[in-house]
C-alpha positions, 0 to 999 in steps of 0.5 A: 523921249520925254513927258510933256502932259499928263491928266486923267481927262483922256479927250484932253491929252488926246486934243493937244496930241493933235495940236502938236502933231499939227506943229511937226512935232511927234508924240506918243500917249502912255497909260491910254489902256491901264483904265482897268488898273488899281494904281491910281497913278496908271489911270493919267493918260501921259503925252510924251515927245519922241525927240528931246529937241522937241520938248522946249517947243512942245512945252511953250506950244501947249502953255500957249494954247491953254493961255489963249484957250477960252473955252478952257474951265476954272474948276473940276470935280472927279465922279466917283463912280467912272473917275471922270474930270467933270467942269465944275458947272456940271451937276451931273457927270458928262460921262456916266450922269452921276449926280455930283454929291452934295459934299462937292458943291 
């Protein structure tokens, strides 16, 4: 097995889980449940690939995808109150309607 993606952005690694099962190509998600946990490093959700002959594969799948992705945004900021990836346009967060501090503007 090995790690292919990693982000706090749960929704995120979960869609490209679904975008490479979709190609053939098993996945497994690591640290989903650890929101609780004091370790900063446990809270990214890790997509990793079964089969190391996928890896190569499963790496230009995803780099594809985010090259073509226009919906994609430039810019995020972190809520300070759930840890939410928020897009950069956002001035409140999309998770728990934090106001995002003046500070990040």
């Amino acid at each position: 097995m090995k790690k292919v993606f990693e982000k706090l952005s749960s929704h995120e690694v979960g869609f490209f889980k679904s975008h490479l099962e979709a190609h053939g190509i098993p996945t497994e998600l690591r640290n989903g449940s650890m929101i609780g946990s004091m370790s900063l490093e446990l809270l990214f959700v890790e997509l990793w690939v079964l089969d190391d002959g996928d890896y190569d594969r499963a790496v230009a799948l995803l780099e594809e995808y985010r090259k073509n992705s226009r919906t994609e945004v430039e810019g995020t900021w972190q809520c300070a109150s759930c840890g939410a990836e928020v897009p950069e346009n956002f001035e409140q967060c999309w998770k728990c309607q934090t106001v995002r501090p003046e500070a990040t503007l």
